[in-house]
C-alpha positions as CSV (number, residue, x, y, z in Angstrom):
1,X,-3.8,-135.8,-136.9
2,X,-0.2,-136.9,-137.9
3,X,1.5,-138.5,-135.1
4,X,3.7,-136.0,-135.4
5,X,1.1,-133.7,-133.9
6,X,1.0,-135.9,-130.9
7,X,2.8,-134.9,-127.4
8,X,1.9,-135.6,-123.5
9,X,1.3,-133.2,-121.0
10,X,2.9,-132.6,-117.9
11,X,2.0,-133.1,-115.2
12,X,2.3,-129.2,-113.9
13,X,0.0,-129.0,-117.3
14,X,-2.7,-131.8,-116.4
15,X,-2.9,-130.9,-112.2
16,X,-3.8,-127.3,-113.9
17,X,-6.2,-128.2,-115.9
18,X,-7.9,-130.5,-113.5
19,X,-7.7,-127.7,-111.3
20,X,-9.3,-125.1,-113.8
21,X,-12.2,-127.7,-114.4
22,X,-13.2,-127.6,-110.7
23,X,-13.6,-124.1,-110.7
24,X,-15.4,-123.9,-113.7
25,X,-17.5,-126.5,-113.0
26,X,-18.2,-124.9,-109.5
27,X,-18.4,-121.5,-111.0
28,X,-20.9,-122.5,-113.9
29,X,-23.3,-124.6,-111.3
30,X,-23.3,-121.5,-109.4
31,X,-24.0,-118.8,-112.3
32,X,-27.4,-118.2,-111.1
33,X,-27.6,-119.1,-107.4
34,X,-29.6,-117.6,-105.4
35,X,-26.6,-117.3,-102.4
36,X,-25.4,-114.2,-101.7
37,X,-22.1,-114.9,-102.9
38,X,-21.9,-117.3,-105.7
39,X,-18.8,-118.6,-106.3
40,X,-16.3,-117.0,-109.5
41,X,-13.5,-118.7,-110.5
42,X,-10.4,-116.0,-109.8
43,X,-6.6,-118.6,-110.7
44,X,-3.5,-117.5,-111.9
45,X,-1.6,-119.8,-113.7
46,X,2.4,-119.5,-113.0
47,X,4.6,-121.1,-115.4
48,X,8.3,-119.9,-116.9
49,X,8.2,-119.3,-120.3
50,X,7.5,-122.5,-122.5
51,X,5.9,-124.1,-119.6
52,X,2.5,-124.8,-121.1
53,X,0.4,-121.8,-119.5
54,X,-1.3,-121.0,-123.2
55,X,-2.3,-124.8,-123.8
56,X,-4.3,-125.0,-120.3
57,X,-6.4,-121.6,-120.8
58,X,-7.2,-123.6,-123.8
59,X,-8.6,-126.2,-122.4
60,X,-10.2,-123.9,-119.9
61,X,-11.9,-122.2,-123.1
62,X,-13.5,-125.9,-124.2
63,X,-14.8,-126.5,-120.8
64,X,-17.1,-123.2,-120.7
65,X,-17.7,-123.6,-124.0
66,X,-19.3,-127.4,-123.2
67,X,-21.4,-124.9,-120.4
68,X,-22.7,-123.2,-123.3
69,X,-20.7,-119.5,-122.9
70,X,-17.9,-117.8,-124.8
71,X,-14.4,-117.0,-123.7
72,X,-12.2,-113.8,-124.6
73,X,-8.3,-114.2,-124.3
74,X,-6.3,-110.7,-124.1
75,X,-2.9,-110.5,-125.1
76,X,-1.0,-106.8,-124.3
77,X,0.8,-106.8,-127.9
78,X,-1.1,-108.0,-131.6
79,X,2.1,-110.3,-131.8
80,X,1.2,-112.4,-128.7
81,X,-2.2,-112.3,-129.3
82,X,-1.7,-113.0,-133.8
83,X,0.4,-115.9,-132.0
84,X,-2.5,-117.4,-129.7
85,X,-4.6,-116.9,-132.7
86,X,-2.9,-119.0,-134.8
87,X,-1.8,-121.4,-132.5
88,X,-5.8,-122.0,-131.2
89,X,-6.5,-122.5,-134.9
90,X,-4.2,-125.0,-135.2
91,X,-5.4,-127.1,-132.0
92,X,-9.4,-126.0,-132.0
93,X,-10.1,-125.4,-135.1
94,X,-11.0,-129.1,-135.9
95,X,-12.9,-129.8,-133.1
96,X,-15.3,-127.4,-134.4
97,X,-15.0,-124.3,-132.2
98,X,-15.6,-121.1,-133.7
99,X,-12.7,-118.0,-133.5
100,X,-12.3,-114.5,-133.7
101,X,-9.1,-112.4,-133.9
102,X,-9.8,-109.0,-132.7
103,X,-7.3,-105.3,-132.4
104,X,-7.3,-102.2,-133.0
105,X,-6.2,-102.6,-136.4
106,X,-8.8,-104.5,-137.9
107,X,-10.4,-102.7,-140.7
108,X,-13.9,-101.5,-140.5
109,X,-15.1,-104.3,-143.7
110,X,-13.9,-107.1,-141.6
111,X,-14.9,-105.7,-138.2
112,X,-18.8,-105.2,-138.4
113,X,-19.7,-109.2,-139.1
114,X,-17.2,-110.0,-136.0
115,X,-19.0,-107.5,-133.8
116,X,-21.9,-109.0,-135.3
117,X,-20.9,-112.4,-134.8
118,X,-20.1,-111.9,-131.5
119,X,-22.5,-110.3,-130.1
120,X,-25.0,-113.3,-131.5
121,X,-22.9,-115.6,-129.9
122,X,-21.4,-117.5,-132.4
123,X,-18.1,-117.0,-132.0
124,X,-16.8,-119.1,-129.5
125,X,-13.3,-117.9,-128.4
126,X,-12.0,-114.4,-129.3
127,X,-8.1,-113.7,-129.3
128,X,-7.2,-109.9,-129.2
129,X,-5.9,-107.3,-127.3
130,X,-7.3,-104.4,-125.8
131,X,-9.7,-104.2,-128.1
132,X,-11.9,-106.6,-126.8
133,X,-12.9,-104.4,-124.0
134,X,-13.8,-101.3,-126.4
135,X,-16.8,-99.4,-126.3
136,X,-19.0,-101.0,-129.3
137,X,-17.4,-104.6,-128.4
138,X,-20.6,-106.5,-126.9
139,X,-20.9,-110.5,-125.8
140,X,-24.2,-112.8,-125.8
141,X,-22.7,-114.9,-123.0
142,X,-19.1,-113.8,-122.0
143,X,-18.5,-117.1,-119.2
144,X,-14.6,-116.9,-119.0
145,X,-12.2,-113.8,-119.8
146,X,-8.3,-115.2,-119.9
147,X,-5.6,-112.7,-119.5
148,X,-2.2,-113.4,-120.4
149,X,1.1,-111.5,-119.0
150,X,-1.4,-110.1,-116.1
151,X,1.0,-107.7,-115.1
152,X,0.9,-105.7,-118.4
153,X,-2.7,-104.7,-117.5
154,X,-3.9,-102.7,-114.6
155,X,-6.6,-103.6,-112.1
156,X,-9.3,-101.1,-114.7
157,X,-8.4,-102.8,-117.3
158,X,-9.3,-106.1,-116.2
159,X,-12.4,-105.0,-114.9
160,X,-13.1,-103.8,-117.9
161,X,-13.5,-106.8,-119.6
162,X,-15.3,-109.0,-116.9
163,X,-17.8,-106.1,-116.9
164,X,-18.4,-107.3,-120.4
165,X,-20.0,-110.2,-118.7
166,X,-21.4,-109.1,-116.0
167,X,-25.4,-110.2,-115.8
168,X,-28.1,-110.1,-113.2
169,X,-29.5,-112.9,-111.5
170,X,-32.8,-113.4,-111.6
171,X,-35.2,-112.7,-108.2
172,X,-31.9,-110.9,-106.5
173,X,-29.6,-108.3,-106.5
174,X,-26.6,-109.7,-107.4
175,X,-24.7,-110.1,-110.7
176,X,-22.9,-113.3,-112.3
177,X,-19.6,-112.1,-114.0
178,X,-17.2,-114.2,-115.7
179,X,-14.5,-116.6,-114.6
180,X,-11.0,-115.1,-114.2
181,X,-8.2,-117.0,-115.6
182,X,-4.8,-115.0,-115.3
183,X,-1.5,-116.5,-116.6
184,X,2.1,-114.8,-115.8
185,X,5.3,-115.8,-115.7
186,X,6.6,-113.0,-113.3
187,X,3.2,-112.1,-111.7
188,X,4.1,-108.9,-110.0
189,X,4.0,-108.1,-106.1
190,X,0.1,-107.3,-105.7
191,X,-1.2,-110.4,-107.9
192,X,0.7,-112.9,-105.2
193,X,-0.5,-110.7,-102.4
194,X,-4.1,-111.6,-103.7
195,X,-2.9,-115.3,-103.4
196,X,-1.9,-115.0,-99.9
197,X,-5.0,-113.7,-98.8
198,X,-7.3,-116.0,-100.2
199,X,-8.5,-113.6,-103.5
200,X,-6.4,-115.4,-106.2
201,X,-5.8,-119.2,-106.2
202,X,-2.9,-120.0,-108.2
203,X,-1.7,-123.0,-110.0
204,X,2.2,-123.8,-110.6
205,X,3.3,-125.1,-113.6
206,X,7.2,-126.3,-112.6
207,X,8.2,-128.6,-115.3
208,X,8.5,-128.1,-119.1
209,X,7.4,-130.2,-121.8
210,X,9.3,-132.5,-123.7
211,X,11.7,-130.8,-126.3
212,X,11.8,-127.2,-125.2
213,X,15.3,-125.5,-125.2
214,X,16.8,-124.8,-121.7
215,X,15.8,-121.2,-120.7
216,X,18.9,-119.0,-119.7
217,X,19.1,-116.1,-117.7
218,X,21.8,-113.5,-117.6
219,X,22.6,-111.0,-115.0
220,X,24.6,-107.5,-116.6
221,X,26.2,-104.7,-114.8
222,X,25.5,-101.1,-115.3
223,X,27.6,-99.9,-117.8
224,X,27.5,-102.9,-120.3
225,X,23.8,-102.5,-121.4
226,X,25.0,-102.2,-125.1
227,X,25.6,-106.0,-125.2
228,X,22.0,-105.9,-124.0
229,X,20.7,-104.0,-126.5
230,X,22.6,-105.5,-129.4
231,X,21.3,-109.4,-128.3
């Protein structure tokens, strides 16, 4: 790794993670509890833009993968989700951890061995977007489902792809189903009425890394969005 490469966290980035590794740990140890209501990791991560949200649902995907289950990250665009791709490349890639990128555009010749691949379980992390919750989409051992820009999904949609991981436990009548991870920048009304009422814990990333360009916001009045449109 060139030192180049290098860079610290913050410390909204490592109180997250060590937040996220609690849960999972707590969530994985209690997969296939006999209690009547295991506990499931439900945490959205808050963060402006740039923050660092992307880089600690990474780290979340190596600690399920160290419990032995696979992780699914679901972008609302292929842009975003082409961008996580090629950024989790970059970081996981050398530490041997196996990924998929998966949409609705992937051509049949390429999209049989992933489904294939997937559904034996050795694909570690797969990067896509709605596509990962599709019909003919199946998981060996789906632990941990991340969903970025929460708000651009509705409350079906996520469901849809814990469901993916949904799996009975053994001598009861209950089901293990996989962590939630949820990262937003502008989490919308409902998702911090979950936090209030004990649903949704929620993690704040406040500071930005080291290097990142001030983000500016502008307020326009009715009547001047062509400026809008043209920036």
């Amino acid at each position: 790794v060139c030192s180049s490469d290098l860079f610290e966290l913050t410390e909204g980035q490592k109180r997250t993670i060590y937040d996220i590794n609690q849960d999972i740990d707590r969530t994985e140890k209690g997969r296939f509890s006999s209690s009547p209501q295991p506990y499931t990791m439900a945490r959205l991560v808050q963060g402006d833009v740039g923050s660092g949200k992307t880089l600690t649902a990474f780290f979340a995907c190596l600690r399920i993968i160290d419990w032995g289950g696979q992780c699914a990250i679901l972008a609302p665009t292929e842009l975003l989700a082409r961008q996580h791709a090629e950024n989790a490349a970059k970081l996981l890639a050398p530490l041997d951890v196996n990924l998929a990128f998966l949409t609705g555009n992937l051509k049949a010749a390429g999209r049989g061995p992933l489904l294939q691949a997937l559904k034996e379980g050795t694909i570690h992390i797969v990067i896509g977007t709605h596509a990962l919750f599709s019909r003919n989409v199946q998981y060996k051992d789906l632990h941990l489902a991340v969903i970025d820009e929460q708000h651009r999904f509705g409350v079906l949609q996520r469901n849809a792809i814990l469901e993916k991981g949904r799996q009975p436990i053994p001598n009861t009548d209950n089901y293990a189903v996989p962590a939630l991870l949820m990262l937003s920048a502008t989490p919308i009304p409902r998702t911090l009425a979950l936090t209030v009422f004990g649903d949704l814990d929620v993690s704040v990333i406040k500071t930005m890394p080291q290097g990142r360009k001030p983000i500016k916001t502008y307020l326009t009045r009715m009547g001047n969005e062509q400026n809008v449109y043209e920036y």
